[in-house]
C-alpha positions as CSV (number, residue, x, y, z in Angstrom):
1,X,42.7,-86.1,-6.2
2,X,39.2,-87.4,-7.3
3,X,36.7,-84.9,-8.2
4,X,32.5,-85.7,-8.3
5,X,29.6,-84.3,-8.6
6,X,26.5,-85.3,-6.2
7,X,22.9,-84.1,-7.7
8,X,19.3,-84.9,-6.7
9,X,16.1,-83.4,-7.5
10,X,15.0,-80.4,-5.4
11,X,11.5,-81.3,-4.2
12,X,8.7,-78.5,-4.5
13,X,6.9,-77.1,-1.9
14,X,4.0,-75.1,-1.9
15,X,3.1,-72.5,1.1
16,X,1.6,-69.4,1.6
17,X,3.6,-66.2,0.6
18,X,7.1,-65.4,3.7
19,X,4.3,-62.8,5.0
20,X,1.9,-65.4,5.9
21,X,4.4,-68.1,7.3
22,X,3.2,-69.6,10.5
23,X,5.8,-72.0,10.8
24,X,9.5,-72.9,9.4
25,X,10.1,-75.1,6.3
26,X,12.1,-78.2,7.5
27,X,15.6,-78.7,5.3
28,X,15.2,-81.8,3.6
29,X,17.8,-84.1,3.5
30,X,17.2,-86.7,0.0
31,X,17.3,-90.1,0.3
32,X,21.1,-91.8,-0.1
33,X,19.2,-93.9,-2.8
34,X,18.7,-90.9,-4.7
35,X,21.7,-88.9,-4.7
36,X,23.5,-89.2,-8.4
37,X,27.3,-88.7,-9.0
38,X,29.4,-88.6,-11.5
39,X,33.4,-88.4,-11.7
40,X,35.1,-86.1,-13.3
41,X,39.0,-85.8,-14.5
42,X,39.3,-81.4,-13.8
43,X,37.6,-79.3,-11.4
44,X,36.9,-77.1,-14.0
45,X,34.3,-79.9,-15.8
46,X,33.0,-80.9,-12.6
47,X,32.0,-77.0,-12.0
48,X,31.0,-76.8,-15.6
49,X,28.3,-79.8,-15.3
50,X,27.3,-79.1,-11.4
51,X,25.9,-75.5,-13.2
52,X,24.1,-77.6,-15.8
53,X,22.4,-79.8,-13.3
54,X,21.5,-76.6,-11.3
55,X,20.1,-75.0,-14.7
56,X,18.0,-78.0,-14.6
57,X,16.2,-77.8,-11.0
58,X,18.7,-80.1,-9.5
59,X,21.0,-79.2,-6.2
60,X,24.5,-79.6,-7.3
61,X,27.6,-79.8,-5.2
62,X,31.1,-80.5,-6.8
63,X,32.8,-82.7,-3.7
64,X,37.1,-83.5,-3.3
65,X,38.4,-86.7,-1.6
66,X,42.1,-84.4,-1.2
67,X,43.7,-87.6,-1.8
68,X,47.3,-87.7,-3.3
């Protein structure tokens, strides 16, 4: 089983206060070009690091190909 992490940088947004919204913020989707991943050998490290790059204004998901 091969475990990763995917990061990329969460973009900032500035609006009025969730009072004041008029409208919805869209979900942004990043650009494939900017997505980061590195393998890891345990799910335990992959968890450990996908907290660090969270820590450090990234979005951080740990992924699983199930293969055996």
């Amino acid at each position: 089983m091969n475990t990763w992490v995917e990061w990329w940088e969460i973009p900032t947004q500035t609006s009025a206060s969730h009072a004041q919204m008029s409208e919805n913020i869209p979900v942004f989707t990043p650009d494939p070009k900017k997505i980061y991943r590195r393998f890891f050998d345990t799910d335990v490290k992959a968890q450990k690091y996908a907290r660090l790059m969270g820590d450090q204004g990234y979005h951080a998901t740990v992924k699983h190909d199930r293969s055996f």
